[in-house]
C-alpha positions in Angstrom: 89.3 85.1 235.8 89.4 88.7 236.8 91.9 89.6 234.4 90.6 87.5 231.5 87.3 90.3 231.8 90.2 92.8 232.1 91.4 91.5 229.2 88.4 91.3 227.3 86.7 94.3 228.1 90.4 96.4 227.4 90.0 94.8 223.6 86.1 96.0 223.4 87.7 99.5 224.1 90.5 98.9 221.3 88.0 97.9 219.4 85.6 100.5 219.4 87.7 103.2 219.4 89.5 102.7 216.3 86.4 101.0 214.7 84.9 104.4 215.5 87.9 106.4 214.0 87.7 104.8 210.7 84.0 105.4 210.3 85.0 109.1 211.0 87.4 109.4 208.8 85.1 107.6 205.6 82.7 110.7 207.1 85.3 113.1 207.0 86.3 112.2 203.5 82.9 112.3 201.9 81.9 115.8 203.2 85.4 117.3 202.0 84.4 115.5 198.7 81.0 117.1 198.5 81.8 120.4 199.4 84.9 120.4 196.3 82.0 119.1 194.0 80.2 122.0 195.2 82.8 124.8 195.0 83.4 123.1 191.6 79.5 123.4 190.4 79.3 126.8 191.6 82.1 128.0 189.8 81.1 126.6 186.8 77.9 127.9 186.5 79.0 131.3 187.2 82.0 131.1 184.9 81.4 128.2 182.4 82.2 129.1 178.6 79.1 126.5 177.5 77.0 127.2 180.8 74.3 129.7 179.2 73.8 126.9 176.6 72.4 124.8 179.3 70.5 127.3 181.4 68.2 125.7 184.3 68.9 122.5 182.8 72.6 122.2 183.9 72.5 120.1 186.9 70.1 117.8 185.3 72.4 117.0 182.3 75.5 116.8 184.7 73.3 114.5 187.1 72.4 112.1 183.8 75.3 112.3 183.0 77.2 111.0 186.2 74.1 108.5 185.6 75.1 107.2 182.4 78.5 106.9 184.0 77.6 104.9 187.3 78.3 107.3 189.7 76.2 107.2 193.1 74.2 109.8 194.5 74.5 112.5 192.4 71.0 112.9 191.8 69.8 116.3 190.7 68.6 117.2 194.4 72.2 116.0 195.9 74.0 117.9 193.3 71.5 121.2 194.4 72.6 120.3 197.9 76.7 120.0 197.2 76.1 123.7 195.9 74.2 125.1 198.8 76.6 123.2 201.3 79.9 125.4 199.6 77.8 128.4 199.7 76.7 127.7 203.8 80.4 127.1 205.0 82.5 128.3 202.2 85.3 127.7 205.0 86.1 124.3 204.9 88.0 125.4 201.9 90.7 126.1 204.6 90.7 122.3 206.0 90.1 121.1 202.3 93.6 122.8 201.0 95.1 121.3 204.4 94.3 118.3 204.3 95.4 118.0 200.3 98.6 118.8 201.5 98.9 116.8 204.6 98.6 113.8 201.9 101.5 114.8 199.9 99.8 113.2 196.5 98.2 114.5 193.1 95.3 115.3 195.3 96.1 118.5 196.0 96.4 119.1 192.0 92.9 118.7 191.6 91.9 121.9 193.7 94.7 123.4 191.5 93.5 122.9 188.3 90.1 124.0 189.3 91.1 127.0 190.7 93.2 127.4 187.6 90.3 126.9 185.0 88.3 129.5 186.5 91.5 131.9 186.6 91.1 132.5 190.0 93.7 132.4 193.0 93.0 130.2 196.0 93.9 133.0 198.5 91.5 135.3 196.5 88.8 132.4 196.9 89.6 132.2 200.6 88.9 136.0 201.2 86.4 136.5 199.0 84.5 134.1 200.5 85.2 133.7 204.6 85.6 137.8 204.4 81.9 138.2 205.2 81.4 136.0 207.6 84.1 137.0 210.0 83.0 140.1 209.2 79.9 139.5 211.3 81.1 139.6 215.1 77.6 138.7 216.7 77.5 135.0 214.7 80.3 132.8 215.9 79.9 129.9 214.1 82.1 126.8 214.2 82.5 126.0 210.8 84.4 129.4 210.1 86.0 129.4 213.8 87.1 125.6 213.3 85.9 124.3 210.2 88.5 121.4 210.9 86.0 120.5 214.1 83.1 121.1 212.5 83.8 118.4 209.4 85.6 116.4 212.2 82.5 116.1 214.7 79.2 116.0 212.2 78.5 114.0 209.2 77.3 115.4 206.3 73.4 114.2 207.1 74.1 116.9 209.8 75.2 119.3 207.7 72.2 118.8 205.3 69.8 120.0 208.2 72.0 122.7 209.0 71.9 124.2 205.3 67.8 124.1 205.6 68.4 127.3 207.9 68.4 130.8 206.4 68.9 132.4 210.1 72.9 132.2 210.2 72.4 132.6 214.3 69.8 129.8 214.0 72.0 127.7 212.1 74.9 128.6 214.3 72.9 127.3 217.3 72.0 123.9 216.3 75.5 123.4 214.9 77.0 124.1 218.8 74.3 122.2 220.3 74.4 119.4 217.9 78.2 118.9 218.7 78.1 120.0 222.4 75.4 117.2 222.9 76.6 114.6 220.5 72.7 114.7 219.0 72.0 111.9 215.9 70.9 113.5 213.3 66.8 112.5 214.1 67.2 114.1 217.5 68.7 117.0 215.2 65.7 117.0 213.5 63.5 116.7 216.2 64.6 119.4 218.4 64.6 121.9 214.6 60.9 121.0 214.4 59.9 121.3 218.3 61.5 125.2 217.6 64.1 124.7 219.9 66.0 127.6 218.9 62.4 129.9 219.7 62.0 128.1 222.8 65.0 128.9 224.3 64.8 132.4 223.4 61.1 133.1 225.0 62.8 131.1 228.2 63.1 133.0 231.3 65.6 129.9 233.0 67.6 129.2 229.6 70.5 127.7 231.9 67.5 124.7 232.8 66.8 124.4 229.0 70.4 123.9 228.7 71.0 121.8 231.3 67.7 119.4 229.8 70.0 118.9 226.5 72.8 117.6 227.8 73.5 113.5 227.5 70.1 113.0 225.7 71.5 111.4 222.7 74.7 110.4 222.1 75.9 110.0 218.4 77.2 106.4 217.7 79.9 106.8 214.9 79.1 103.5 214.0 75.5 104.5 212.6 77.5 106.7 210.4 78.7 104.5 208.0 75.5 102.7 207.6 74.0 106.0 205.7 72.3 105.4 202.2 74.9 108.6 201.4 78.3 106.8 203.1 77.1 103.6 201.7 76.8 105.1 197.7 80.2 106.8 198.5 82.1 103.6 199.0 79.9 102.1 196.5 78.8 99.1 198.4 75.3 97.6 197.8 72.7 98.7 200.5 70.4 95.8 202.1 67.7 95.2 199.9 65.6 93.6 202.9 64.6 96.5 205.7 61.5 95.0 207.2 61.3 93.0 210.4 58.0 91.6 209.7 58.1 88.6 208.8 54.6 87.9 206.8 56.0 91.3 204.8 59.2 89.7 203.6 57.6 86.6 203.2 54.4 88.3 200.9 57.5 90.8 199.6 59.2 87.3 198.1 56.4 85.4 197.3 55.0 88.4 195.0 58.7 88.6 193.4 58.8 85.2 192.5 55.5 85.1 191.0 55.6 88.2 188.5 59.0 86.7 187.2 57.4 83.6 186.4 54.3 85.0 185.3 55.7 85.3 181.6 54.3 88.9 181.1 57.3 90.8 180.4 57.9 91.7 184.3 62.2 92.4 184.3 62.7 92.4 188.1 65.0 95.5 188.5 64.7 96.1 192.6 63.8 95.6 195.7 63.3 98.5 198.8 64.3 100.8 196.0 65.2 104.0 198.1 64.6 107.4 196.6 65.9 110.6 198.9 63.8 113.8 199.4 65.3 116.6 201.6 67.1 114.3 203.6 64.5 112.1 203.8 64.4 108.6 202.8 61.9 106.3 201.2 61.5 102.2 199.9 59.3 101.3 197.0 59.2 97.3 198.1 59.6 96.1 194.8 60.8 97.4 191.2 59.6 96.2 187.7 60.4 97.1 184.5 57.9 96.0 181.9 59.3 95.2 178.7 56.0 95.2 177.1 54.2 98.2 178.3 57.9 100.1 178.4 57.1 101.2 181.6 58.2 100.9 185.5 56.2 98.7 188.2 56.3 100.2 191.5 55.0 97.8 194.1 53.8 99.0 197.5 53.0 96.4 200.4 51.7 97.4 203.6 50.6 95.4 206.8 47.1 96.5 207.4 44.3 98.7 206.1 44.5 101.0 203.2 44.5 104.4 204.2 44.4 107.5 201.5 48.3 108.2 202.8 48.9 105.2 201.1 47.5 106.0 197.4 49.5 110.3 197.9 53.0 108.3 199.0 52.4 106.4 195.5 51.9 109.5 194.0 55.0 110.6 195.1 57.3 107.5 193.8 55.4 108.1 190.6 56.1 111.4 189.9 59.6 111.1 191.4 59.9 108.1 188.6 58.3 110.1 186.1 61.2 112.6 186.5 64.3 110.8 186.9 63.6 107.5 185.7 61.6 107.5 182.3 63.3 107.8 179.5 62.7 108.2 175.4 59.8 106.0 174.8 59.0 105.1 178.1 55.7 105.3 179.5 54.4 107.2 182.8 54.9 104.1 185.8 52.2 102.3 187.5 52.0 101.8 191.0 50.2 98.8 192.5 49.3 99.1 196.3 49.1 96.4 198.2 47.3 96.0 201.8 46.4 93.5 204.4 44.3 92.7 206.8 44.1 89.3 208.5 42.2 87.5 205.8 41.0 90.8 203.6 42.9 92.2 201.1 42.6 95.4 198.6 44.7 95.4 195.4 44.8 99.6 194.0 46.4 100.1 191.1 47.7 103.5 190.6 47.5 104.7 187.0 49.8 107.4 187.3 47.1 109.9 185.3 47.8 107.7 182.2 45.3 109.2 179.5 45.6 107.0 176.5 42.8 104.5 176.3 44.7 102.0 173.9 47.6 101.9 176.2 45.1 101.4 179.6 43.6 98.5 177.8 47.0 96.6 177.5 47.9 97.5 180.7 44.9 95.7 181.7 46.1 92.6 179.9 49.6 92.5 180.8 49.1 93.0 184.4 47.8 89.9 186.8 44.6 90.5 188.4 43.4 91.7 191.3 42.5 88.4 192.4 45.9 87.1 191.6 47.6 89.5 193.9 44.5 89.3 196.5 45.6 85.4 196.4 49.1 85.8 197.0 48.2 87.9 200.2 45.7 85.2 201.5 47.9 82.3 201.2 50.3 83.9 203.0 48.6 85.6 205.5 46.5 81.7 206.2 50.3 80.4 206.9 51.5 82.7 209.7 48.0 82.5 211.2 48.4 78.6 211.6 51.7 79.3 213.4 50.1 80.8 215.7 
């Protein structure tokens, strides 16, 4: 029996240590891919023969474009991002060109040909660039002392923290700590807003501030590949349900069902739509498109009362829609909120500043009422309190 648990927990090890080293290597792969897009944008825009045509529109025609085209997570914020990220660690290029050749493919080629549009030499690019860093003896940081450690240890949600630093001893800091102490990118985030990097400083005993950070959070390489930004990468579908509560999912399901088969020109389109701010990451519960009103439906549930965060979080998916989701013809989205409480519900509806009276008045016709939606809510709330 003893060596049957031997057995077993030998295989758990196996297990998760190569399950592990796949999800580092999907990691390692994506932020090599981002910074080459980013090396690639920057170069462009400084050298481009057609750039000026585009001016400050450029990375919003290139992210429509890659749009048009089906290509995850190149929205024009990401794309902003790729840039910065070449800019903040312009050594990786070193790992980058290593690893291209490591694989002995056409890979490499594409580097090449880059490099080659832009009439520039890659040893040229590698100077240029790293010069001024190592040029700076008081900041040792590990993406130019190591970059092959630095893309090896942190994912790329890491490294979008990191570039939110202007302080290159700050960001030099966090990037030791957050490998020295395995920290997840929230406890990242955490110890960045708590001023860490201050604290430490103003600390007569830094060794016990040090000491405090050790084995607090340990990164789980499995969480990795569960990202929104891993899971675009390798272009598999994310879960559309998030929520553990169960009356939500079961309000969420009952409200889909019954727009569809209202008749009213609701085209169901998705469900915990996530849209990305700064790293940040937000679910619209459900998605419409309205064929009739040529306009987007963003649906809002939440479990309890309604508060005025409620009504400036819809303002932010609308205007985010407004931007990267209307198109020619479309009109501004609405947002409907929906809250509950026990028995009571409140249905707002978010016009989105829509001015036009004629357009208002067939929104009002087109749309279910209140008391539809309130119903919905009731009958399902009434359910899970006779469970009880």
């Amino acid at each position: 029996m003893q060596n049957l648990q031997n057995i077993s927990v030998q295989i758990e090890s196996i297990n998760t240590y190569f399950s592990d080293y796949a999800n580092r290597q999907v990691n390692y792969a994506y932020t090599l891919r981002n910074w080459l897009i980013g090396m690639y944008l920057f170069e462009y825009e400084q050298k481009g023969q057609d750039r000026a045509e585009y001016g400050d529109n450029l990375y919003r025609n290139i992210a429509n474009n890659l749009k048009e085209k089906k290509v995850k997570g190149m929205s024009l914020m990401m794309l902003h991002s790729f840039k910065n990220f070449f800019l903040t660690y312009p050594s990786i290029i070193q790992t980058l060109t290593e690893q291209l050749k490591l694989e002995k493919n056409n890979d490499y080629k594409i580097i090449q040909s880059m490099i080659g549009k832009f009439n520039l030499d890659e040893n040229e690019i590698i100077q240029s660039l790293i010069g001024n860093f190592k040029a700076d003896k008081k900041v040792k940081s590990i993406a130019v002392e190591n970059p092959s450690l630095f893309v090896g240890k942190v994912s790329f949600t890491h490294i979008l923290e990191f570039i939110k630093i202007d302080d290159s001893t700050q960001r030099s800091f966090y990037e030791i700590q957050t490998i020295k102490n395995n920290w997840t990118v929230r406890q990242l985030q955490r110890e960045i807003s708590a001023m860490l990097y201050e604290r430490i400083g103003l600390s007569s005993n830094k060794e016990l501030m040090f000491d405090k950070l050790k084995n607090d959070t340990l990164s789980n390489f499995s969480e990795i590949v569960k990202s929104p930004y891993i899971l675009e990468f390798l272009n598999i579908p994310e879960q559309s349900q998030f929520s553990e509560n169960d009356l939500e999912q079961s309000i969420i399901n009952h409200l889909q069902n019954f727009l569809v088969e209202l008749g009213r020109g609701f085209c169901f389109e998705a469900r915990q739509k996530r849209i990305s701010f700064n790293n940040k990451h937000y679910r619209i519960d459900l998605v419409f498109y309205h064929r009739i009103l040529k306009c987007h439906i963003l649906i809002d549930l939440k479990i309890g009362d309604f508060d005025h965060s409620d009504a400036g979080q819809m303002n932010v998916y609308l205007n985010y829609f407004k931007e990267n989701e209307m198109v020619e013809n479309d009109n501004p989205p609405i947002g409907i909120i929906l809250c509950s409480q026990k028995d009571n519900a409140l249905v707002h509806y978010a016009l989105g500043g829509l001015s036009q009276e004629i357009f208002v008045s067939k929104y009002k016709l087109q749309l279910p009422t209140e008391q539809e939606l309130k119903n919905i809510i009731e009958i399902d709330v009434k359910s899970f309190e006779k469970r009880d």
